[in-house]
N, C-alpha and C positions, 0 to 999 in steps of 0.2 A: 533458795528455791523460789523463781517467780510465779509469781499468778497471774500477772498480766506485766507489760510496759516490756516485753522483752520478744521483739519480732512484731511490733505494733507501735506507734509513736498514742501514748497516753494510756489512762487505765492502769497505771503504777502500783503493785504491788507484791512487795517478796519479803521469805520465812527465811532467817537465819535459825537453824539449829545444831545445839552442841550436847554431846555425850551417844552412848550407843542407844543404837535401837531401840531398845525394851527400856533405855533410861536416859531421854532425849527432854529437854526444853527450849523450846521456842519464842524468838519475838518476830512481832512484825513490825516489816516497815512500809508505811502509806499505806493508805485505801483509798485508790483513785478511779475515775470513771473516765469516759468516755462520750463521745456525743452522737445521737442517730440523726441519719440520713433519709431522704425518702421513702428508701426505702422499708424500713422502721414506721411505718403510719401509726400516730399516736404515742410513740416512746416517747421517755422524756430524760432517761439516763439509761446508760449500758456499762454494767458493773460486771468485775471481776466474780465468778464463783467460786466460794468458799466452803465447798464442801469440804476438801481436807482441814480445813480450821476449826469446823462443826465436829469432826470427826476426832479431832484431836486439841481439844478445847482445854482439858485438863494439863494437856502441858504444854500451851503457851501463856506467857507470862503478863505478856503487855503490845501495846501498839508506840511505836515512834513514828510524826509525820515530820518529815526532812522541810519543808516548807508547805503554803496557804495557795496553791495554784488547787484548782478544781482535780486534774490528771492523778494528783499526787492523794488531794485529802477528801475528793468533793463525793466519793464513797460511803463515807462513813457515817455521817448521820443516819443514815436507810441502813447498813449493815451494822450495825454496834448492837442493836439487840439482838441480833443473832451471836453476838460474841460476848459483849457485857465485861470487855476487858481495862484497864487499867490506858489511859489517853497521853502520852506525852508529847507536847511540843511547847515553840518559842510564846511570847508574849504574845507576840501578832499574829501567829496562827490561832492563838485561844484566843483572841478577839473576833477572833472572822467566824470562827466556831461558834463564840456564844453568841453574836448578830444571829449566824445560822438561825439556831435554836430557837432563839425571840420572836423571830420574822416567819417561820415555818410550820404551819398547823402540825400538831401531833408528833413533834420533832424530838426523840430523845432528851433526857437529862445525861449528858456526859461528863463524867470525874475527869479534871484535866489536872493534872500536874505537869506545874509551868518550868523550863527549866531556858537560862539563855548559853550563845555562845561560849565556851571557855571552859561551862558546867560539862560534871561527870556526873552520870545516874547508874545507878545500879540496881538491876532489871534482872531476876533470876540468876541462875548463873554469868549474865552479860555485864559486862561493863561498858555501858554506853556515854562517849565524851563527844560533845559536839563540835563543831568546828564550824565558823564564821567562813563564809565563802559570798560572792555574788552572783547576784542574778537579777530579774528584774520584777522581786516583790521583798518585801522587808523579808530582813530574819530568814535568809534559807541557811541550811545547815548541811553540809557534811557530816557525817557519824562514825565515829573511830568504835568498833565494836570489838571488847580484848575480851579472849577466852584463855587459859592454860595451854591450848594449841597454838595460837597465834591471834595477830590483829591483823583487823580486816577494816579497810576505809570504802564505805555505802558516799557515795561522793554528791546522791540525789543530782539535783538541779546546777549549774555554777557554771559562771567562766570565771577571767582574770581581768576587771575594769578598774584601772589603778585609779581612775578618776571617779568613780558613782557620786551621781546627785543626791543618793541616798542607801545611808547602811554605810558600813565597813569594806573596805579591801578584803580579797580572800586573805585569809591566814597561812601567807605561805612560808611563814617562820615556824608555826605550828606544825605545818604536814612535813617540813624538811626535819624538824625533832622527832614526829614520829617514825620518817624512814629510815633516820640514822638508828630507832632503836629496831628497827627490822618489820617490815609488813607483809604478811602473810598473801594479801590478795586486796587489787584494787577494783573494786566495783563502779564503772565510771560510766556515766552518762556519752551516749554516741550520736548526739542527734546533729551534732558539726561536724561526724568525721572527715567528712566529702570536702570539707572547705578551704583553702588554704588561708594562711599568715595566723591574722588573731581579730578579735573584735574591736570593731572601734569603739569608746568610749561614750558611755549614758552624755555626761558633758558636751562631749563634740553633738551628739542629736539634739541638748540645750541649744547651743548654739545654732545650727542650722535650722531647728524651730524659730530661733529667733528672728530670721533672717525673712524666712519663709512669712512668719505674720507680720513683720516690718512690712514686705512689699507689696501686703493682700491689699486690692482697693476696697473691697467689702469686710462682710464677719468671717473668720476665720474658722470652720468646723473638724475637729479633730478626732477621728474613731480609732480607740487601742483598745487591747486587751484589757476590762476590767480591772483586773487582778494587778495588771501592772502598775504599783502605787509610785513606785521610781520615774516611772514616764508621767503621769500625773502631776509630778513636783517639775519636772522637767518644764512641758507647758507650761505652767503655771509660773514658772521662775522667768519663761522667755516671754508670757504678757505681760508681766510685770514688768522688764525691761523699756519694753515698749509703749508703755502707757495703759496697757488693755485689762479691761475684766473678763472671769472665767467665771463661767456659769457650766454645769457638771447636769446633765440628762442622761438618766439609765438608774434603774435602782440598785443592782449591784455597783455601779460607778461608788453612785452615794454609800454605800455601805462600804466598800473598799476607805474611801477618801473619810469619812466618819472617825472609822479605827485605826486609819495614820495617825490624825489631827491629837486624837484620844493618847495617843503613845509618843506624839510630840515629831513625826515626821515628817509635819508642815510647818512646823515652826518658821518664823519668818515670811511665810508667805501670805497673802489679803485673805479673806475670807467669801469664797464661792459663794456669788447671786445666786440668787432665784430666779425659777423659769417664770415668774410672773410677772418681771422687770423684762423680759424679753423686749416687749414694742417699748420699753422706755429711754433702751440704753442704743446711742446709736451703731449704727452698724461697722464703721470703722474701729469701734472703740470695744468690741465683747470678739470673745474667745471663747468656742464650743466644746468640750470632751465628750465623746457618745459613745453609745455601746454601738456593738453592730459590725462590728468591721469585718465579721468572719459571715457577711448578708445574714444574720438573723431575721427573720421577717416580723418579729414582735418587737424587737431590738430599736431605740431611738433614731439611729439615721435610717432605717427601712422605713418607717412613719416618716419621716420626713420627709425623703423621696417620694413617693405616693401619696403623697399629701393629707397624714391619715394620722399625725400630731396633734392633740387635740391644743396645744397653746403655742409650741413653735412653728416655723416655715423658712422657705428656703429661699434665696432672694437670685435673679442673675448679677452675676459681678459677685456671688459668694464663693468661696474656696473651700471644698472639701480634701482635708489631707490625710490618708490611711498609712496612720505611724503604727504597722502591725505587719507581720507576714501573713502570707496566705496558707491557709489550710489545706493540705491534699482534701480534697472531694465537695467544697468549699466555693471553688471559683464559678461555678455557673450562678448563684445569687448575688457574689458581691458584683460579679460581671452586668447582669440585669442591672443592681441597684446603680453602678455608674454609669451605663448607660442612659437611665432616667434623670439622672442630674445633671449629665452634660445634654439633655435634651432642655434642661430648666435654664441654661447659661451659664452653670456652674464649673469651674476650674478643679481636675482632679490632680493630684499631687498624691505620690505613691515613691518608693524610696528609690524607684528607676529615675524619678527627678531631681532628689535633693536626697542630703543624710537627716530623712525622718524617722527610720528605725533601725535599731538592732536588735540581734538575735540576744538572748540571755544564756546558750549554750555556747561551751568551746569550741574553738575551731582549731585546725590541727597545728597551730604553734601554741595554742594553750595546752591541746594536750600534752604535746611535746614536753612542755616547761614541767605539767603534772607530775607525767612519770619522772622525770628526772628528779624533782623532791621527795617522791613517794620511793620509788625502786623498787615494787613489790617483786615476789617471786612468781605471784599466779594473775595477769590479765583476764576480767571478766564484764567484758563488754555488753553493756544492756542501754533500755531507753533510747529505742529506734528499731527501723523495719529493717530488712533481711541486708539492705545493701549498707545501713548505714553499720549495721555489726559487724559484715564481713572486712569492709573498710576498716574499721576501728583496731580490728582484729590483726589486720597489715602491721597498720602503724606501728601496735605495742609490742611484738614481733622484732620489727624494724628499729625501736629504739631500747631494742635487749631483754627484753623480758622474756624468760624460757618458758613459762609455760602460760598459753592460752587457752583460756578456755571458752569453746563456743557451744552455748547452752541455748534454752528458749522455752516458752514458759511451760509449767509444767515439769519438768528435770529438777531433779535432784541433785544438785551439785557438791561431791567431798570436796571439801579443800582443804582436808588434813586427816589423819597422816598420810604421808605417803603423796605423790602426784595430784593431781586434780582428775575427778574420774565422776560422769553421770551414773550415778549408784542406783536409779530408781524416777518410777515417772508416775506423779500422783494427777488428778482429775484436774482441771481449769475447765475453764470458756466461759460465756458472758451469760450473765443475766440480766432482767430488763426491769425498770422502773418505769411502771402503765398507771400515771397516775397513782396511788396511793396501794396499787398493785407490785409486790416483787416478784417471778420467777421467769421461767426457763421463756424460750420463742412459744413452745406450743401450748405452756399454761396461762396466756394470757393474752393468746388467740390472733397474735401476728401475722398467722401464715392465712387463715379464713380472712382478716382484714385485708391483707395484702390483694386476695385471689378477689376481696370483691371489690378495690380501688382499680383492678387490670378488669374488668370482665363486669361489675356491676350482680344486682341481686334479684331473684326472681322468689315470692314467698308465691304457693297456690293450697288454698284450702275447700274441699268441696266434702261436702255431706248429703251421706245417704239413710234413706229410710227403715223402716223393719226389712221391708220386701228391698234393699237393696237398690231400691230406683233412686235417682240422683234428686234431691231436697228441695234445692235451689240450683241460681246460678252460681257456678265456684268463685269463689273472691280469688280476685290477686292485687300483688303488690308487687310495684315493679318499680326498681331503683337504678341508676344509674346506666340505663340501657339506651340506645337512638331512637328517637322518636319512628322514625322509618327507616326498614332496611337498603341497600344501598341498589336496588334494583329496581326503583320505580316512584310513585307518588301517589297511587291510588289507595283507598282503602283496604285493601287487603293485603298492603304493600308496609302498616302499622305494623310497630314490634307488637302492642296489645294484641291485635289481629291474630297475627302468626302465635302469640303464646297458646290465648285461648282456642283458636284451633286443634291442638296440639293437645293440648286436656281435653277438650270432648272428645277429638277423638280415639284417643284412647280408652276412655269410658267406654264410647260406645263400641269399641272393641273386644271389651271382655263382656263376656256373658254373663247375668245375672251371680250363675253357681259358684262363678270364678272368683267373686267379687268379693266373696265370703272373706278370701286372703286379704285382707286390707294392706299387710305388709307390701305383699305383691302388685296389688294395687297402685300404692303409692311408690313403687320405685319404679313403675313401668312411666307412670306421667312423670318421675320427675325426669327418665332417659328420654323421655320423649318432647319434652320442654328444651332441655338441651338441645339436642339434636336438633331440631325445626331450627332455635337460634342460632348456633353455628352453621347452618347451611346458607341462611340468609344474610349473618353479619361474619362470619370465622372466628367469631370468640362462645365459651360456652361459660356463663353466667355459673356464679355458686348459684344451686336453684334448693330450698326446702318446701317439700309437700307434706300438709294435715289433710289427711282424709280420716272421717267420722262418721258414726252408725248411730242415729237417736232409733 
């Protein structure tokens, strides 16, 4: 059953449960977020809703996070006291967890039981065994979850990189053992179904990094994904080639590369400068890793661009390279920020030039290779938006699997006994983290922020005496409005002008007797505030009115 990452790429989260109705226990797997957009004024994450978990807390058992990607785990610290469940993942996920925790005012205490690759845990009625698979952050896992019904492979994150700079090969001796002993349902990541062949190899991007800072004539600048600690080593092993130092800007960078180092999956490599050695080290000879790639505007290469770095800067003859893909809804910042750098002389470099990145999901000769080790009986295609499921749903079709099933968050999925059948459809959608704030859109006032980032805000307060007559002059405050409406340049032609207008005269529209209604009072100036505005500019201002009687 998903709550989120299923008809959505990120936000990863779903409830396996087994036995009936009335005598049902559950685990989860992932608690992932999501990232807001402009739309979102002031969000800061968009999490899965877990009302059914609240609702049914007594019988789930535990949480398993398949891997340390934000999508999958970056939930949890903000939801765990709503659940106060039992935490299982790899070593390097519970390092990135308890960095979390360190680094994050007011950040939960979480019990993590650590289990690796190859471990079996057992979780309520679950028997949960993990499986070594790759991708592109240490330790992601696969999860074989065996019930008295059957086993079902949770496939999380992975493709097939015979070559990784870091981490294991998938286990695909392990998944062909598990198919031979018969698998109920594969649950598999869909976010390459569209692709053809297979992925190239973390090594081959070593290499073609290498090539790429070999021929830079300045410093080399390189913005990936945080999280990706394999591309990290990557770099790193291609300056190294070459002569160069790598200096690490972005605080999650430093926390990612921290808890490799900590777990020995920089072993081998120099040890990352400091941004303080920047003017020391010359520009031929250093190598940049930044956050940013996805245009964060607080993010290292946005300061950069902008010139707004309090210790780095950006030289011409330097080369920025975005070893990362692009985000659907994404492209309009990073598109700004390279424009600013190729205004600075800078060289942009992007994987349409070289092989600087790849994808950490399969493409449909991995999948392919999948199901043929796996063989399940029931296809259930998730992680990814409508076309990448429907796709995925083809393929596994196409290479035999009788029964597909096409689900989306929310659904209920049997996959035993009997066919595969949506039995039932429980509550989902997002909730928001507002600063130190959790709920819904309307409890933490998105849509009022929204209406006054389109339209701007009008406050008017005016007080009247025993007798009713008006006190003073009405205060106002006026925010985000134009200075003059678009017909003219005279004084009367002020948005102040036209508000104040608008309140007197309304005041002096109603009759003393009338005025008694203050309610009435106050909602006629605030229609009347409105109005005047949109007649002179076409938008109508969130407007609030205090009228008062001393």
């Amino acid at each position: 059953m998903p709550l989120g990452g299923v008809g959505e790429i990120g936000m990863n989260m779903a409830l396996y449960g087994y036995g009936s109705a009335k005598d049902r226990q559950w685990i989860i797997v992932d608690v992932g977020v999501t990232f807001p957009g402009p739309e979102l004024p002031g969000v800061n994450l968009i999490l899965p809703d877990i009302q059914f978990v609240e609702e049914n807390i007594k019988d789930i058992k535990g949480i398993v996070i398949t891997h340390a990607h934000e999508d999958h785990y970056g939930a949890l610290l903000s939801l765990w006291p709503k659940m106060r469940l039992p935490v299982y993942c790899t070593p390097f996920t519970a390092g990135m967890l308890e960095s979390k925790m360190v680094s994050e005012p007011g950040a939960p205490e979480i019990p993590l039981h650590v289990f690796k690759a190859g471990e079996t845990v057992n979780i309520g009625d679950f028997e949960v065994e993990a499986i070594n698979v790759t991708h592109s952050i240490p330790e992601p896992v696969a999860l074989a979850i065996k019930t008295p019904l059957g086993k079902v492979i949770h496939t999380g994150d992975w493709k097939m990189d015979p070559d990784p700079t870091l981490g294991n090969v998938t286990d695909e001796k392990r998944l062909k053992e598990l198919g031979d002993e018969g698998i109920l349902a594969l649950v598999c990541d869909s976010t390459n179904a569209m692709r053809d062949g297979v992925s190239p190899t973390e090594t081959a991007v070593s290499e073609s990094l290498e090539k790429v800072i070999s021929d830079a004539p300045g410093r080399v600048l390189i913005t990936t994904f945080s999280s990706n600690a394999g591309r990290i080593r990557s770099i790193a092993q291609a300056a190294k080639k070459v002569g160069r130092k790598v200096m690490l800007s972005g605080r999650s960078l430093r926390r990612v590369a921290d808890v490799s180092r900590e777990l020995g999956y920089l072993d081998g490599l120099d040890e990352f400068v400091d941004e303080e050695m920047f003017d020391s080290i010359p520009r031929k000879e250093l190598v940049m890793i930044l956050t940013g790639s996805q245009g964060e505007n607080r993010a290292a290469l946005a300061k950069l661009a902008f010139d707004k770095h309090p210790r780095l800067s950006i030289t011409p003859g330097d080369s920025v390279v975005f070893s990362s893909r692009t985000i659907p809804g994404n492209e309009k910042p990073i598109i700004e920020i390279k424009n600013e750098l190729i205004e600075k002389g800078v060289e942009i470099i992007t994987d349409n030039d070289a092989l600087v990145h790849v994808s950490g999901h399969p493409r449909i000769g991995e999948l392919k290779n999948m199901y043929k080790l796996v063989r399940p009986t029931i296809a259930v295609p998730v992680h990814g938006e409508a076309a990448h499921l429907v796709a995925h749903g083809k393929l596994a079709a196409s290479f035999g699997v009788p029964d597909v099933a096409h689900v989306r968050n929310g659904n209920m999925l049997r996959l035993a006994p009997g066919p595969s059948e949506i039995v039932d459809d429980v509550p989902f959608g997002r909730t928001y983290k507002d600063g130190h704030v959790i709920g819904t859109f309307d409890d933490i006032g998105v849509r009022e922020r929204r209406s006054i980032s389109f339209a701007g805000l009008i406050v008017v307060s005016a007080n009247f005496d025993v007798h009713y007559n008006l006190a003073d002059e009405p205060d106002m405050v006026i925010e985000g409005l134009p200075y003059l409406d678009g017909h003219g340049s005279s004084d009367e032609d002020e948005m102040e002008v036209i508000i104040y207008s608008a309140v007197m005269g309304t005041i002096k529209s109603f009759p003393k007797n009338r005025r008694k209604d203050l309610a009435k009072l106050r909602e006629s100036i605030r229609r009347a505030v409105r109005s005047a505005v949109n007649e002179r500019w076409g938008k109508k201002p969130v407007t609030h009115v205090f009228v008062n009687r001393f």
